[in-house]
C-alpha positions, 0 to 999 in steps of 0.5 A: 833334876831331882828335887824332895816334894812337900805337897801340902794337905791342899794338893791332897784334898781341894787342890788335887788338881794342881798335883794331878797336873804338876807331876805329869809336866814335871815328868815331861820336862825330866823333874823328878819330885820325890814326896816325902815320906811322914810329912805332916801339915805345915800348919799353914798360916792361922797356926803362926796367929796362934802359937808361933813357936808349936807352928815353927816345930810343925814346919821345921818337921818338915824341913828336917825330914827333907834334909834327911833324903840328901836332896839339894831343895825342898820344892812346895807348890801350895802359897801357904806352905810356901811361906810358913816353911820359908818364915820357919827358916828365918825365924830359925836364922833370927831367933835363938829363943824358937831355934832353941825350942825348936831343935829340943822338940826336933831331936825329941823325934830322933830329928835336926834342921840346920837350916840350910836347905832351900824352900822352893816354888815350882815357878822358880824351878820351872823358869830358873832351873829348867828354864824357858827354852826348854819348856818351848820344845816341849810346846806342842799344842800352842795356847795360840789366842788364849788371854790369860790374867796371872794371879800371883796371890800375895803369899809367894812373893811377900815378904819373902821374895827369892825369886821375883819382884815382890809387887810385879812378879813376873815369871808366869807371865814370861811361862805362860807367854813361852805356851803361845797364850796372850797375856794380859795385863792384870794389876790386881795380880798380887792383890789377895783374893780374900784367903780365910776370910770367906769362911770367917768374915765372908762379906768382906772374903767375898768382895776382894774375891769378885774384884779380883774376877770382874777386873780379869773380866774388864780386861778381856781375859778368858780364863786366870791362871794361879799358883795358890790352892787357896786362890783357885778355890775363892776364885772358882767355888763361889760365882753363885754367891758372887752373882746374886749379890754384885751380878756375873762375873763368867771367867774360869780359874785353872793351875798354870799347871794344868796351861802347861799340859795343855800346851803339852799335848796331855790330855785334859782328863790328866790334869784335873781340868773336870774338877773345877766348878766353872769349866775352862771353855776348850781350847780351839783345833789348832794345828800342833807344831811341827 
């Protein structure tokens, strides 16, 4: 299976890790993701705040160079380039005005979107294109006793939810499920974990970060698995702050990425486990399976 890959400035930067083990799982699991080639940033989600129209050309770029490569879909692990170049595509469909704008701006770059090609979340290749039973032979090192708490984040399912439910997804539960970890009932899973708001208003950024902790915390987990860049850095970069204002909430936050390696049998120095500031406890010497 061969997909054209939009990363995204996050996996190039912060969210390194969540490349450094998506690519290697992808490759056990026969996905080749083909980056593509002059992308530029998405304008993720403050640029549609302040001009929706030059944030649309900025996406559409994007999608017009994936189209470009022949490919079938256009995969994008980062939450907000997820939604930005899934808004793009129906602000093209519903709006003749920014279609307009859009493709005059495009063809300025020798470029044109049709608008066809899919955006893609790599849950949804993972679970619907490789699907679960694949992924279960590839298990050697089960996460036998690991309780996991999965944070959906509120972008990649809202509003636009083409592959899970929009208020109870489900498909990491069901992959992380597949990797031998307990999962644990989590509520707060689509709740937002403060996004932006920690660098601009962070009282409030930070509060919704340390509900989202201490509830993982209350409900026995040992460590919470993420999709989003964003997510994984409130939910990891701030337990100093966190602890001196509401008290300690000790629970590690990794890329369900980096929970298929392990149950991979690849090593943690491959998955970019170093990188995070509260480290993942290891995992017990459980025997592999047969």
């Amino acid at each position: 299976m061969k997909y054209a890959y939009f990363p995204g400035c996050s996996l190039k930067g912060l969210g390194r890790a969540y490349e450094e083990s998506l690519l290697p799982v992808m490759e056990k699991l026969g996905v080749e993701l083909v980056e593509l080639n002059d992308w530029n940033c998405c304008g993720a989600t403050a640029y549609m705040s302040v001009d929706e129209t030059k944030a649309c050309i900025l996406a559409a770029r994007n999608l017009a160079i994936a189209e470009k490569t022949g490919s079938r879909d256009l995969v994008t692990p980062c939450s907000a380039c997820y939604l930005v170049l899934n808004k793009t595509k129906h602000y093209l469909k519903d709006s003749p005005e920014i279609r307009g704008s859009v493709q005059r701006a495009l063809e300025g770059a020798g470029l044109r979107y049709s608008g066809e090609m899919p955006v893609r979340h790599p849950l949804d290749i993972l679970v619907h294109d490789v699907g679960l039973d694949v992924i279960r032979e590839k298990v050697v090192r089960p996460l036998t006793g690991l309780k996991v708490a999965p944070y959906y984040g509120c972008q990649v399912v809202r509003p636009y939810a083409t592959f899970d439910d929009a208020w109870n997804p489900t498909t990491m539960d069901r992959l992380l499920a597949t990797l031998g970890a307990e999962v644990v009932p989590y509520p707060l899973k689509t709740k937002c974990c403060g996004g932006s708001l920690t660098g601009t208003l962070p009282d409030t950024g930070l509060r919704l970060t340390y509900i989202l902790l201490k509830e993982a915390v209350r409900r026995g987990a040992d460590v919470i698995a993420t999709i989003c860049p964003l997510c994984q850095f409130n939910l990891d970069a701030y337990h100093d702050q966190l602890t001196r204002q509401w008290g300690p909430v000790p629970i590690p936050t990794v890329y369900f990425t980096q929970l298929m390696g392990l149950a991979f049998g690849l090593p943690e120095s491959q998955l970019g486990l170093r990188r995070n500031f509260v480290r993942m406890k290891p995992l017990p010497a459980l025997p592999a399976r047969a």
